[in-house]
Structure formats: structure tokens, C-alpha cells
C-alpha positions as CSV (number, residue, x, y, z in Angstrom):
1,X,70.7,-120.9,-146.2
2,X,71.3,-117.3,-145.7
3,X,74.8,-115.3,-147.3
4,X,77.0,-114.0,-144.6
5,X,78.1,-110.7,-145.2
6,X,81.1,-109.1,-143.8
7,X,80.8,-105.6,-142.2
8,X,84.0,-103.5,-143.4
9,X,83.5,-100.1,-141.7
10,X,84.6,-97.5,-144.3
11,X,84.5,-94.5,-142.4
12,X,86.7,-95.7,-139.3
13,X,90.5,-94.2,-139.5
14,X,93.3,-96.3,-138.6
15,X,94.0,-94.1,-135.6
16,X,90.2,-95.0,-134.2
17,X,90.8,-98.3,-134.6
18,X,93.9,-98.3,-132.9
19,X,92.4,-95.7,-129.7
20,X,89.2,-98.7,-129.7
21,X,92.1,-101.2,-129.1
22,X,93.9,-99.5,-126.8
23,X,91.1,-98.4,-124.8
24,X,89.2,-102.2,-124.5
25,X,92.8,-103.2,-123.2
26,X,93.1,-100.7,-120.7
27,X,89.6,-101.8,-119.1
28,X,90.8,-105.7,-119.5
29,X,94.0,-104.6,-117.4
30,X,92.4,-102.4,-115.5
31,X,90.0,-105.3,-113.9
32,X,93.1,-107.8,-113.8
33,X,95.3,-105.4,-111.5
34,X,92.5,-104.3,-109.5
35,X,93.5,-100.6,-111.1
36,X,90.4,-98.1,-110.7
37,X,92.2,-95.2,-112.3
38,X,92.9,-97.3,-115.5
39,X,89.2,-98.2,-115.4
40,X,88.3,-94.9,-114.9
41,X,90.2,-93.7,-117.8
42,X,89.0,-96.7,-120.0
43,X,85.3,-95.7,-119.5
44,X,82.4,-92.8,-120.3
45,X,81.0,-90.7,-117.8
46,X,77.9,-92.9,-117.7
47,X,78.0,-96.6,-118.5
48,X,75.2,-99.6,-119.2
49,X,76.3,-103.2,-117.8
50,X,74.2,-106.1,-119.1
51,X,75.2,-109.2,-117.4
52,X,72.2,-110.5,-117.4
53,X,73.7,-113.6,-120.2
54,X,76.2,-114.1,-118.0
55,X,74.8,-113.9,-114.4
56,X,71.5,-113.8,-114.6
57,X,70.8,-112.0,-111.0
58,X,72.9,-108.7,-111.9
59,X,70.8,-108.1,-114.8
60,X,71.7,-104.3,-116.7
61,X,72.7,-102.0,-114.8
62,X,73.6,-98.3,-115.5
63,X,76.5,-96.4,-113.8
64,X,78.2,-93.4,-113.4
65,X,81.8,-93.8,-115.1
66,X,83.0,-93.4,-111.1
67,X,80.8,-95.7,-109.8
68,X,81.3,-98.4,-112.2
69,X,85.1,-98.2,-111.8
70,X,84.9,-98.3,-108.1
71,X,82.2,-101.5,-108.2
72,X,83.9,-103.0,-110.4
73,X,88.0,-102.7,-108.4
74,X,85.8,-102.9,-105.1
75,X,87.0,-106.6,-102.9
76,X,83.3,-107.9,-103.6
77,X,84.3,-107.7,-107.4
78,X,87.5,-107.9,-109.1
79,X,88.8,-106.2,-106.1
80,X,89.1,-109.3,-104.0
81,X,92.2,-109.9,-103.0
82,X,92.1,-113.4,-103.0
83,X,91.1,-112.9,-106.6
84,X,93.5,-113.3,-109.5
85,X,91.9,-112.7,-112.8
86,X,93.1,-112.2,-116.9
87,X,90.5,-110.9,-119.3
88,X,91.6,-111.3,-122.6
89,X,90.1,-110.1,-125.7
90,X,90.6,-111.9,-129.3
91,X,89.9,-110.3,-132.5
92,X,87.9,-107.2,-132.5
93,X,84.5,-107.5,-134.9
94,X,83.3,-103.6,-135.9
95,X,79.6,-104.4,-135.7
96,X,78.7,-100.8,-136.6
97,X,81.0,-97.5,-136.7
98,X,79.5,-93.9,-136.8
99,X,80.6,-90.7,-136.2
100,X,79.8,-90.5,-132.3
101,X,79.2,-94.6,-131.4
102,X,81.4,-97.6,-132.7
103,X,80.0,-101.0,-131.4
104,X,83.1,-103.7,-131.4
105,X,82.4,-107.6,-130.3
106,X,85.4,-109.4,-128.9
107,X,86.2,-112.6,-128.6
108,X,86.5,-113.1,-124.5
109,X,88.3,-115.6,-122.3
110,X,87.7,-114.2,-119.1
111,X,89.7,-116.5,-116.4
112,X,88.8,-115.9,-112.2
113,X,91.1,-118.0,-110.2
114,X,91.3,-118.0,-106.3
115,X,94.6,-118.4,-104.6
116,X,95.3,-120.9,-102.2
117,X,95.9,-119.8,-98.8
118,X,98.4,-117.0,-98.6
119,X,99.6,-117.5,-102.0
120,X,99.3,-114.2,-104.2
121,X,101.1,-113.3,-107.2
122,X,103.3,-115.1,-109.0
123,X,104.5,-118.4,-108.4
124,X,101.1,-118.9,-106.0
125,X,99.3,-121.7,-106.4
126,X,95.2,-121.3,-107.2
127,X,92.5,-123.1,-105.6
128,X,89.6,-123.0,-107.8
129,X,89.3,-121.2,-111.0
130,X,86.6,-120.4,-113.2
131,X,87.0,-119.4,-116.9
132,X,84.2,-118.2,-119.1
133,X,84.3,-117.8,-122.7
134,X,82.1,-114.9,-124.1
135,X,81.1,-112.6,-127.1
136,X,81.8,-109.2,-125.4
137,X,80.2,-106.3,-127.2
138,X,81.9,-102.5,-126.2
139,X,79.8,-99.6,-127.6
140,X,82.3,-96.3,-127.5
141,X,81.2,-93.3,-127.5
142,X,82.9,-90.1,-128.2
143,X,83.5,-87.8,-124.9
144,X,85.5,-84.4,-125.3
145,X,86.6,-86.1,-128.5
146,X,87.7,-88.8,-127.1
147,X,86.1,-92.7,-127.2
148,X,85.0,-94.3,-124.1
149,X,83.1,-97.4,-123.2
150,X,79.7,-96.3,-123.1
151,X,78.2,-99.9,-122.6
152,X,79.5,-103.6,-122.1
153,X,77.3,-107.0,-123.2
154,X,78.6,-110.0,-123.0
155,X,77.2,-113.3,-124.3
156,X,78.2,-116.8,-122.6
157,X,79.2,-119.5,-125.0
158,X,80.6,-121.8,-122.2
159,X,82.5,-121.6,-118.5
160,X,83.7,-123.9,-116.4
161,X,84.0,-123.9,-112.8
162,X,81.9,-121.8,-110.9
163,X,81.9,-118.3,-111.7
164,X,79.7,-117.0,-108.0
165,X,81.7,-119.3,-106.2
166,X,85.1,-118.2,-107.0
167,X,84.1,-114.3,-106.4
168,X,83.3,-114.9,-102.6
169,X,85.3,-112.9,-99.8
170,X,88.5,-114.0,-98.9
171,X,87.9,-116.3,-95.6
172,X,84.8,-118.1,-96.8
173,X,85.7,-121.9,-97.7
């Protein structure tokens, strides 16, 4: 058997490390309150999605920062209405850290729950739900001197419910 070795970045300052922390949250809210102009500010003016662990179909695709932030708040996404949804991200894990790209992996529990009926918002009773638990890799890159998401992987270890199901338009039982 192989020695694990622990990667201790020793070129990232404490205020990078706090701006990569700050800025993965921001996206995670940003998705869970259907809020476009905190995903906006969350990512880089062009961003790789590889979904392709996660939902085969979608497979990597590359955006504008605009773009993504408007597929990704749009109602046939994290936009539905009928949508409630918490990302949440666990320990960070600085995979590599340079002077213009830091790649993180998070622990993920990302939960998708439908309401039932007219219930939104708190106190509203879900449906269905869906939760999947993942290794999400962020890679930041520095724009105007500031780090941005440049490019989002995550790896399935397990869900339950189902994931496709839960994101259809409101109306279609």
C-alpha cells in the first residue's frame, strides 16, 4: 500500500483562502435563492461545467460567466419555482494553489426538493426530493485580481431520489 501525502499549500495567504471560501459560498447561495447576480459575481468571465459524473447527458460544457449564471437561475434549472434546493459545501481540500489558478475539492451535499402543491418557502411541505453527495472540484482563476470560478467538476459518491425527475417544470406530475 501506497503513503498518502497531505498537500499543504505554502504559497496561499490567509486572505486567499478566506476570498476561495467566500466566493464557493456565494455560488452555493446564489443557486439556492435562484440569485443570478450573486452567481454572476461568484464566477469568471468564461466558465467549464463537467457534469458529465453526475448527469451523464449534459456532459462539459463551456460558458460565458453571463450565460452560465442565467442557465443555471433559469426555471428549467435551479430557477424552477417549484424548486427548493441547499448546496452545501464541507471542508475545503487545496488540491493545487498557484499564483493565477487554485483548484479546491469540496465535500458536497447537494439537496433538490420539490414542493407540494402551492407550498413555497418556509413551513411548505416537499413532494419529492433528491440529494446527491459529491466531490465538487472549483478551479479559481484570478480576473482583474480577483478569484473567480473558472471551472466546476463534480464526482457522485451516492444520491437518492431522482435527481431528472425532481428538476421537471412546475405542472408536470
Amino acid at each position: 500500500m501506497s503513503e498518502f501525502h497531505i498537500y499543504i499549500p505554502e504559497n496561499l495567504s490567509f486572505a486567499d483562502y478566506i476570498t476561495i471560501v467566500q466566493t464557493a459560498r456565494v455560488l452555493a447561495d446564489g443557486y439556492d435563492t435562484k440569485d443570478r447576480a450573486r452567481v454572476l459575481a461568484a464566477v469568471a468571465p468564461e466558465v467549464t461545467v463537467d457534469y458529465s459524473l453526475i448527469v451523464p447527458a449534459w456532459g462539459c460544457k463551456i460558458y460565458t460567466g453571463e450565460a452560465f449564471a442565467s442557465a443555471w437561475t433559469a426555471t428549467e434549472l435551479l430557477g424552477n419555482p417549484i424548486l427548493a434546493t441547499q448546496h452545501l459545501l464541507g471542508q475545503p481540500y487545496f488540491t493545487s494553489v498557484s499564483e493565477a489558478v487554485i483548484t479546491v475539492q469540496w465535500q458536497q451535499l447537494a439537496s433538490h426538493a420539490r414542493w407540494e402543491g402551492d407550498a413555497r418557502g418556509a413551513g411548505g411541505k416537499v413532494g419529492e426530493s433528491s440529494d446527491g453527495r459529491s466531490f465538487m472540484e472549483q478551479e479559481f482563476r484570478k480576473v482583474d485580481g480577483k478569484w473567480k470560478i473558472a471551472a466546476i467538476t463534480p464526482s457522485l459518491l451516492y444520491y437518492t431520489g431522482d435527481f431528472t425527475r425532481i428538476l421537471r417544470p412546475a405542472g408536470e406530475d
